[in-house]
C-alpha positions as CSV (number, residue, x, y, z in Angstrom):
1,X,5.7,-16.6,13.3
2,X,7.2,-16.2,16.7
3,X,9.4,-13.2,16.6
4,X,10.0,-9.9,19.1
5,X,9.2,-7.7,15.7
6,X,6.1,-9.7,14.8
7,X,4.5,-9.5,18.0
8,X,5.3,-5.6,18.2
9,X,2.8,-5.2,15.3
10,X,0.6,-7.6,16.2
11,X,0.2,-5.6,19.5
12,X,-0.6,-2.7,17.6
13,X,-3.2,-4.5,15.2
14,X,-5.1,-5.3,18.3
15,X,-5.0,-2.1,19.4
16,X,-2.7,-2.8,22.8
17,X,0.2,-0.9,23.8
18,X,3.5,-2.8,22.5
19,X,6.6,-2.4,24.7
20,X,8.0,0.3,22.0
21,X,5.6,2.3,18.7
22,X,6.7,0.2,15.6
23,X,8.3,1.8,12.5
24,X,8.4,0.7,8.9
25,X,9.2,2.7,5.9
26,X,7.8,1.7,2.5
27,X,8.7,2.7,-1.5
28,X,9.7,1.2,-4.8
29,X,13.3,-0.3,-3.4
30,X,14.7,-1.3,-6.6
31,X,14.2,2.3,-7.5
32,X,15.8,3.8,-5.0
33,X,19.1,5.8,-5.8
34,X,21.8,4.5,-3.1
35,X,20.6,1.0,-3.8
36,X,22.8,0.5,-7.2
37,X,22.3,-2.4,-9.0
38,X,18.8,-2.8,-8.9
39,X,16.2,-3.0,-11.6
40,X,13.2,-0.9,-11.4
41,X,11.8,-2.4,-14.7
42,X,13.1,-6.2,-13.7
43,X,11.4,-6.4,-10.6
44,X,8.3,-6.0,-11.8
45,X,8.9,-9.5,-13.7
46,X,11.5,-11.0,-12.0
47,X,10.1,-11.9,-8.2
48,X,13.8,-13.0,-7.1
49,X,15.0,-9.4,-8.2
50,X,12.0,-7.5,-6.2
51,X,12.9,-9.6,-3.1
52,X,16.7,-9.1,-3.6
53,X,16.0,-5.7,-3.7
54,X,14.2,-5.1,-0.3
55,X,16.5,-7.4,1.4
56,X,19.4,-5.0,0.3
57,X,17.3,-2.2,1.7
58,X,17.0,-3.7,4.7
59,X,20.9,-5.4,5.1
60,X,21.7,-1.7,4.4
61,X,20.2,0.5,7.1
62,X,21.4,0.5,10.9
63,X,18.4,0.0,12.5
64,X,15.7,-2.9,11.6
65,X,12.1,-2.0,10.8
66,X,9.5,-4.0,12.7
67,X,7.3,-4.6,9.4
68,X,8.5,-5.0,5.8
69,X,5.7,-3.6,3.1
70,X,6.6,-5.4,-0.1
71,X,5.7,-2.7,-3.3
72,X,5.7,-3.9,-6.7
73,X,4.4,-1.7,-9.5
74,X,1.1,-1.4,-8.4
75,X,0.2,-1.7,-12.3
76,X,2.0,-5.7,-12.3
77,X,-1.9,-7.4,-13.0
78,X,-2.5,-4.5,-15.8
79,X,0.5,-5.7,-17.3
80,X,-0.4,-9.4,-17.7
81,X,-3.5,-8.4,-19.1
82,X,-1.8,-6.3,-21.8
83,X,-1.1,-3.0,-20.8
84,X,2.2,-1.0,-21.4
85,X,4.4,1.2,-18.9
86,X,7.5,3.1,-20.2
87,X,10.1,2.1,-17.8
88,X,13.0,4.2,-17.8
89,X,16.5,5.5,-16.3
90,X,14.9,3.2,-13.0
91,X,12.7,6.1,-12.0
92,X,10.1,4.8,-10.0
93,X,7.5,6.3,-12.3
94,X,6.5,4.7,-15.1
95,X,3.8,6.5,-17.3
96,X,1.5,4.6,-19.4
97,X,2.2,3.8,-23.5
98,X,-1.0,1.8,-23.5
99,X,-4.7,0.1,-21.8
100,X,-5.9,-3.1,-22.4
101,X,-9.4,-1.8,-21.8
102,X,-9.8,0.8,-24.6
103,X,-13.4,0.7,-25.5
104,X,-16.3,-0.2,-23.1
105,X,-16.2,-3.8,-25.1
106,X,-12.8,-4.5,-23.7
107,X,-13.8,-4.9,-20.1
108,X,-15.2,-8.5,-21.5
109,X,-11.8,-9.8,-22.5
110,X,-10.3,-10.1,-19.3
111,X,-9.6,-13.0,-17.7
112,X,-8.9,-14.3,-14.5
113,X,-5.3,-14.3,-13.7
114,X,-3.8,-17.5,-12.5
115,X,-1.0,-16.4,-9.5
116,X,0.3,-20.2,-10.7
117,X,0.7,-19.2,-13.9
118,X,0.9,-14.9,-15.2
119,X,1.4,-14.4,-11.6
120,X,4.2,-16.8,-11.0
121,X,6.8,-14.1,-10.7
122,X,5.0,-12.2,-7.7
123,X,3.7,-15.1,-5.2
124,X,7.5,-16.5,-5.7
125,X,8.7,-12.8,-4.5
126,X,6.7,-13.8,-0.9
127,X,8.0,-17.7,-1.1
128,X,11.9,-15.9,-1.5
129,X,11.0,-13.4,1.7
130,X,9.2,-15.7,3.6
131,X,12.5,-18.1,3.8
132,X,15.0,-15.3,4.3
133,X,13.4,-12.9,6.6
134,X,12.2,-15.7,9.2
135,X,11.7,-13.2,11.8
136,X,10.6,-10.4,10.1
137,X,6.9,-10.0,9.4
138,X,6.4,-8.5,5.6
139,X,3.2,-7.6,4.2
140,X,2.8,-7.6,0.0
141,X,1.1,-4.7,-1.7
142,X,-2.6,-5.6,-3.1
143,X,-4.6,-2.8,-5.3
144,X,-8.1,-2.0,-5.2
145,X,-9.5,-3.9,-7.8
146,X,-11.6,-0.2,-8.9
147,X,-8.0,1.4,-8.5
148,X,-6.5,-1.2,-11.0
149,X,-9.8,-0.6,-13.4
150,X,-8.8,3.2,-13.5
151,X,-4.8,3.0,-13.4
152,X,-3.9,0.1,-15.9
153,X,-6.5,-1.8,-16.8
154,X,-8.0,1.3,-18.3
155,X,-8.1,5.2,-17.3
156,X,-10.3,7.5,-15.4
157,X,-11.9,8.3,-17.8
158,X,-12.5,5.2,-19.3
159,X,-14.3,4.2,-16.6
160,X,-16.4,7.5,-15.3
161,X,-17.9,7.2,-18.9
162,X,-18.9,3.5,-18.5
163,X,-20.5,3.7,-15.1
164,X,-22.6,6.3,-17.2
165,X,-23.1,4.9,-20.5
166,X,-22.0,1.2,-20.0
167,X,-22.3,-0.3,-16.5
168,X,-23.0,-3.8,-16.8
169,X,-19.5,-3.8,-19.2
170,X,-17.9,-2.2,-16.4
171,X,-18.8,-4.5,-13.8
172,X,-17.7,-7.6,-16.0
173,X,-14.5,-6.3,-15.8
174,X,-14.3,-5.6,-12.0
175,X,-15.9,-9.2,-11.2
176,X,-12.7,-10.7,-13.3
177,X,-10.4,-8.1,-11.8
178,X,-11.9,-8.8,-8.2
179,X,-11.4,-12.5,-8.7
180,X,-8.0,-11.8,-9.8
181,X,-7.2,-10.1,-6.5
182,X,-8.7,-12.7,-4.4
183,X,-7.0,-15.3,-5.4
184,X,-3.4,-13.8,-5.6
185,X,-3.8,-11.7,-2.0
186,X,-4.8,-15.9,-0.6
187,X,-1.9,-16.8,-2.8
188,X,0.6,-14.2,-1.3
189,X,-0.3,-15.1,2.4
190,X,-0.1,-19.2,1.3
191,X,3.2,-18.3,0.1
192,X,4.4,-16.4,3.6
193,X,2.8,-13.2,3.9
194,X,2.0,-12.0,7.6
195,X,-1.1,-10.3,5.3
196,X,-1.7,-7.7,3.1
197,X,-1.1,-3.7,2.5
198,X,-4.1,-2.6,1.0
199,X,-4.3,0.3,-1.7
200,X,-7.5,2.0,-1.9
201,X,-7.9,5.9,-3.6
202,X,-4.7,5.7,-5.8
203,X,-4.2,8.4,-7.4
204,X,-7.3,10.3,-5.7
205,X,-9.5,10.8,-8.4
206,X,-12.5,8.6,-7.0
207,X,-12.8,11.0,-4.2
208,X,-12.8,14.0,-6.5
209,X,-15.0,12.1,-9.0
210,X,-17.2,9.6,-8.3
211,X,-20.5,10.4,-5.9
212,X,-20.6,8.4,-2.4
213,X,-23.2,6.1,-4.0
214,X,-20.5,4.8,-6.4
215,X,-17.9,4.7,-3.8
216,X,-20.2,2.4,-1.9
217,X,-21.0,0.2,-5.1
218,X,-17.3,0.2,-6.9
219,X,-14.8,0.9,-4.5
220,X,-16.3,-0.2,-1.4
221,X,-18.8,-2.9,-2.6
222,X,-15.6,-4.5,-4.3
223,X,-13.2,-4.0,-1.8
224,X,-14.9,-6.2,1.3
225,X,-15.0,-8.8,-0.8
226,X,-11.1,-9.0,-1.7
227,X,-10.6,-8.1,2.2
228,X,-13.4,-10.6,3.4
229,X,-11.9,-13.6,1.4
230,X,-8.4,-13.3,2.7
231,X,-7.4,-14.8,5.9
232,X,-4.2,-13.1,7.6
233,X,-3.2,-11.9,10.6
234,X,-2.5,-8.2,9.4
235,X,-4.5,-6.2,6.9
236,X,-3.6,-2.7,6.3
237,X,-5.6,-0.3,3.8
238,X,-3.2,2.5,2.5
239,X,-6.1,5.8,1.9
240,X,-4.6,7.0,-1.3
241,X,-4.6,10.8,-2.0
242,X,-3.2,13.1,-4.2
243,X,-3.7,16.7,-5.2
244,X,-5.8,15.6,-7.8
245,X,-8.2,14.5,-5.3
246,X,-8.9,14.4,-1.2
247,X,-10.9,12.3,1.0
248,X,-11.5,14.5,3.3
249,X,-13.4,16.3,-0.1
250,X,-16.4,14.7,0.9
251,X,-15.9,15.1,4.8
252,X,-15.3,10.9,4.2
253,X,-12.2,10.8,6.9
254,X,-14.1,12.9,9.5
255,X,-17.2,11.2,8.9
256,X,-15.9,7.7,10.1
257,X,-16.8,6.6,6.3
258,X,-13.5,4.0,6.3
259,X,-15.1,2.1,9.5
260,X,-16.7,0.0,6.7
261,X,-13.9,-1.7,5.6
262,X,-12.9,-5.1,7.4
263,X,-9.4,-4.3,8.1
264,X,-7.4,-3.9,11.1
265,X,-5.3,-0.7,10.3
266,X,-5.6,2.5,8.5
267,X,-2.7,4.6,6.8
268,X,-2.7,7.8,4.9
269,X,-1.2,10.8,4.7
270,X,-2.1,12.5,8.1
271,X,0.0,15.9,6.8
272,X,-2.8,16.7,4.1
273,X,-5.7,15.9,6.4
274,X,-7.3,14.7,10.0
275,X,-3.7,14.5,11.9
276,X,-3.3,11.8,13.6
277,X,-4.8,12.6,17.0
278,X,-8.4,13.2,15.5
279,X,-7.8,10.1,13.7
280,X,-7.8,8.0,16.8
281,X,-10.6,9.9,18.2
282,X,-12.8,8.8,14.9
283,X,-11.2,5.5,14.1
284,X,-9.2,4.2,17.4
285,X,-12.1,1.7,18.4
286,X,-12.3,0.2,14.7
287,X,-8.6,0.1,13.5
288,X,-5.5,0.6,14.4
289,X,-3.3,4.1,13.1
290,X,-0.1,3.8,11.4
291,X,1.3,7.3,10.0
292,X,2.9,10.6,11.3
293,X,5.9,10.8,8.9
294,X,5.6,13.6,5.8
295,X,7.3,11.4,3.1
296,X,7.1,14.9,1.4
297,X,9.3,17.3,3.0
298,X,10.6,16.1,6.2
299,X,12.0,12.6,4.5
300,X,13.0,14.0,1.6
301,X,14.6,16.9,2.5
302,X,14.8,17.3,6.8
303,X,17.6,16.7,8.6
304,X,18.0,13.4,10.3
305,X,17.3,16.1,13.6
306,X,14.1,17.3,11.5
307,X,13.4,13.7,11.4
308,X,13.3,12.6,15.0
309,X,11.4,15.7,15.6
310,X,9.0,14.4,13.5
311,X,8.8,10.9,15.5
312,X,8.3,12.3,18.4
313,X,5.4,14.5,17.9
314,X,3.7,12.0,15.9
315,X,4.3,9.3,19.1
316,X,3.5,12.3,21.7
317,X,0.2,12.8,19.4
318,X,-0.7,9.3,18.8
319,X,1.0,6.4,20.9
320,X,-0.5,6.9,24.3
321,X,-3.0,4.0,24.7
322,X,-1.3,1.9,21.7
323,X,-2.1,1.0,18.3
324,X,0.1,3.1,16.6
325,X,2.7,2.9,14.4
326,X,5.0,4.8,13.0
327,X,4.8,4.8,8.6
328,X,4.9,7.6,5.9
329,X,1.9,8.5,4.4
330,X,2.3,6.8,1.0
331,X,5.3,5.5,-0.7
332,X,8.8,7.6,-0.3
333,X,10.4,9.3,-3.2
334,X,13.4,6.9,-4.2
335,X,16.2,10.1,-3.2
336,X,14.9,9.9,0.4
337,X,18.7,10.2,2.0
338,X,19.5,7.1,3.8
339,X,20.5,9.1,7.1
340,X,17.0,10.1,7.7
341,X,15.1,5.6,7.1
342,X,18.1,5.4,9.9
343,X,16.5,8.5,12.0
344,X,13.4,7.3,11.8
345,X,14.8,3.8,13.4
346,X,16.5,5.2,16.4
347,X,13.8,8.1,16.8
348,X,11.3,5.0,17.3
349,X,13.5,3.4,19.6
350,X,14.8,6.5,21.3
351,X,10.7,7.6,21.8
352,X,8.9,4.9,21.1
């Protein structure tokens, strides 16, 4: 792709100065509330409604983001496998009715999803993108395959009991789900993708719960082989965390424990821990940074003013030398006012 956009990121991925910090904004568009017409539920099995629906975010704001992050349900292989989600009212949040993997027996009936066949909808989501936004570098959401074993697939639980009592049923399950991943991530960038947004931590419960030893064997150990097999010109891992759980827990963040992942940018929510500056101290000869916006309070409910602030201290903090840019720290709530994904745009430009 030859575009002024994709070669603003692609500066930053190679950790050079681009002429201005890139912005992008990411959450689950078809949820969102000034949006209208778009299906929440349908978009998770429709791929021409999930593209429709982040086109019309985009066709809708005055200023263009640099990089479009694609976000489906992050439960969409769960669901082909048999798991349930109430979706309702097109909130974003869908809580779980049922697992497919109920009993430590269970991990053996997965199979290996075909992204030609129970995957269909979600590679033709980056086929519909790639033809419509020719300049426009996007990247498509791909979950940690031990983040799909504990969200979906099965529960925390679930699986914190069969690392104990049932390992080698455990990983059966993460082998299939790990192939699974692989070949829809090549799938995804065959179909158009500049590369892949990378969820690891979701819902932050391995940080809280599992020792660094398992980290290393069922996050980690799984993970480089998703990220090693898939050949794209950006990677980004997304460092999940919630109340429920922190990285920095574990002094993982501080430690420089996320150098060991093959990717070429790191995102996370640099409000709850290590702001940005330390970050690039740790990480800014391994990865590039992309973060600084509180998708929390100042997004949600700042001022557009309270929102250029933001930029600017986050660029003042972060963008000398380059690779940086300029993203929440996980997915905005869907009542994020449309004044302040506009703020963010001409902050960027205005600073940037």
């Amino acid at each position: 792709m030859e575009s002024e956009r994709f070669e603003r990121v692609m500066a930053v991925m190679r950790r050079e100065v681009p002429d201005r910090v890139p912005w992008s904004i990411w959450g689950h568009f078809p949820a969102v509330d000034w949006l209208g017409r778009y299906s929440w539920e349908k978009s998770t099995r429709d791929g021409e409604e999930s593209a429709a629906s982040h086109i019309a975010l985009l066709r809708e704001l005055d200023y263009k983001m640099d990089l479009l992050k694609v976000t489906p349900y992050y439960r969409f292989m769960a669901m082909q496998w048999g798991s349930s989600f109430d979706f309702r009212d097109n909130r974003e949040d869908a809580p779980t009715l049922s697992t497919v993997v109920k009993e430590a027996e269970d991990w053996g009936k997965l199979w290996v999803l075909n992204p030609k066949k129970e995957l269909r909808e979600y590679v033709r989501a980056n086929e519909i993108l790639a033809r419509d936004l020719r300049r426009m570098p996007f990247i498509y959401t791909i979950p940690s395959p031990i983040i799909q074993a504990m969200n979906g697939v099965g529960t925390p639980e679930r699986v914190l009991e069969d690392m104990e009592s049932n390992p080698d049923a455990l990983r059966q399950g993460m082998e299939t789900i790990t192939e699974t991943t692989i070949d829809f991530a090549k799938a995804c960038v065959d179909a158009g993708a500049a590369g892949i947004f990378f969820g690891i931590g979701g819902g932050g419960r391995i940080w809280r719960d599992f020792t660094v030893e398992q980290l290393e064997e069922y996050a980690l150990g799984y993970d480089r082989r998703v990220l090693e097999a898939v050949d794209c010109p950006i990677k980004m891992m997304h460092i999940c965390s919630t109340p429920q759980g922190n990285a920095e827990d574990k002094g993982l963040m501080e430690a420089g424990w996320f150098k060991k992942y093959p990717v070429d940018c790191i995102n996370w929510d640099a409000h709850e821990y290590t702001w940005l500056d330390r970050a690039k101290e740790i990480y800014g000869d391994r990865f590039a940074v992309c973060g600084g916006l509180n998708r929390v309070t100042t997004l949600r409910t700042g001022t557009p003013a309270d929102v250029e602030a933001e930029v600017k201290k986050a660029i003042d903090d972060a963008g000398e030398g380059g690779g940086f840019m300029l993203g929440p720290g996980c997915t905005v709530y869907q009542d994020m006012p449309r004044d302040n994904y506009n703020a963010v745009g001409r902050a960027a430009i205005r600073y940037g």
